[in-house]
C-alpha positions as CSV (number, residue, x, y, z in Angstrom):
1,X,-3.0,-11.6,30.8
2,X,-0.4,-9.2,31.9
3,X,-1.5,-5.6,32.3
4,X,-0.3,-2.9,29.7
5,X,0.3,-5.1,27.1
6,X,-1.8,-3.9,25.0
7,X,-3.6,-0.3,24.1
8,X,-6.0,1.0,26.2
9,X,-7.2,3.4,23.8
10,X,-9.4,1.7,21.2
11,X,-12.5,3.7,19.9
12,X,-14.0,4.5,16.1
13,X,-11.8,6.7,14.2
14,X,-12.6,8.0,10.6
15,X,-10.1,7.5,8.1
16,X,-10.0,9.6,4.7
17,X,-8.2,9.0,1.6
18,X,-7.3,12.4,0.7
19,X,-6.7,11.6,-3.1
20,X,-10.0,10.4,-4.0
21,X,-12.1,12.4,-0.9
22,X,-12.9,9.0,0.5
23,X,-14.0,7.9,4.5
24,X,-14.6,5.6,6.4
25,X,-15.0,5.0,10.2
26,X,-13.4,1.9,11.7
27,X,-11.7,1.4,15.1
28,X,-8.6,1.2,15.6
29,X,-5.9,2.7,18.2
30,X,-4.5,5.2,16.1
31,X,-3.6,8.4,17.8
32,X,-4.5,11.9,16.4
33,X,-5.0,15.3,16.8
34,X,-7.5,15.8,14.4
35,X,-11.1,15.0,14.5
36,X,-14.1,15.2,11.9
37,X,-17.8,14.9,12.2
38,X,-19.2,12.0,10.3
39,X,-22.4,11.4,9.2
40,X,-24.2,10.4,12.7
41,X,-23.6,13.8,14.0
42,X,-20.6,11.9,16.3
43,X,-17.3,13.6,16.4
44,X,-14.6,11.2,16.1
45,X,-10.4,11.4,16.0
46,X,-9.5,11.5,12.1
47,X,-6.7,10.0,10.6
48,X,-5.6,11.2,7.0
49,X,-4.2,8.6,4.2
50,X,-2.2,9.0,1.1
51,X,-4.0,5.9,0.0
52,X,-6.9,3.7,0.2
53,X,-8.9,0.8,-1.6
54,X,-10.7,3.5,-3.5
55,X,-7.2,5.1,-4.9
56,X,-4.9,2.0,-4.9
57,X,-4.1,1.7,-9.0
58,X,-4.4,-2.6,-8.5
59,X,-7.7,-2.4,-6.9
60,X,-9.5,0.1,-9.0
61,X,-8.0,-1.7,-12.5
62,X,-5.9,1.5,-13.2
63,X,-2.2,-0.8,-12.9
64,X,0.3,-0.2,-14.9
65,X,1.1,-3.5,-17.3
66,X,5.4,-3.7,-17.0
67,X,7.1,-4.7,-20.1
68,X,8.8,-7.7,-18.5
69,X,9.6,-9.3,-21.6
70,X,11.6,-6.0,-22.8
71,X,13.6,-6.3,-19.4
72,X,14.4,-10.2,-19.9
73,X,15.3,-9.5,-23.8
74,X,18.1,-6.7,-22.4
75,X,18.9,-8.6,-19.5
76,X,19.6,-11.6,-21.9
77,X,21.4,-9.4,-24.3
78,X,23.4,-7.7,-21.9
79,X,25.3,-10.7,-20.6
80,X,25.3,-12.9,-23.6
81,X,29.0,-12.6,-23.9
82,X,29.8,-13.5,-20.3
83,X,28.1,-16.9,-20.5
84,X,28.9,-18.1,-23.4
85,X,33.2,-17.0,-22.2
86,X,32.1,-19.9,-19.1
87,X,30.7,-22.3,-20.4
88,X,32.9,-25.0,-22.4
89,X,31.6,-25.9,-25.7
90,X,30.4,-29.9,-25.5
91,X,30.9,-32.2,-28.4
């Protein structure tokens, strides 16, 4: 295996969802200036997400339903003209 391929620096970091107040330690080679002490009294490098499982609107049931029939319907009415104009009538 050829040297320096991959990273060298793999340890438990704690990651927190900032939206919902939300950790959890896992490793990973993520570098940071931060750290955090977690619940073991251990002091670990903390990295800080936007989102997680525990804020992400499809896995907490909180998505949005799109109207995707209303967009077809407009779609449809919006270039009705244009093929109909290219298509020859058939007898």
């Amino acid at each position: 295996m050829k040297k320096e391929l991959h990273p060298a620096n793999y340890r438990l970091v704690v990651f927190k969802d900032m939206s919902v107040d939300y950790s959890f330690l896992c490793r990973s080679t993520v570098e940071t200036k931060e750290t955090v002490k977690w619940e073991d009294g251990n002091e670990y490098p903390l990295v800080k997400l936007e989102i997680s499982d525990k804020s992400h609107p499809f896995y907490t049931g909180k998505m949005k339903l799109v109207d995707t029939a209303g967009r077809v319907d407009k779609f449809r009415n919006r270039y009705k003209g244009r093929a109909e104009q290219k298509q020859p009538e058939q007898q």
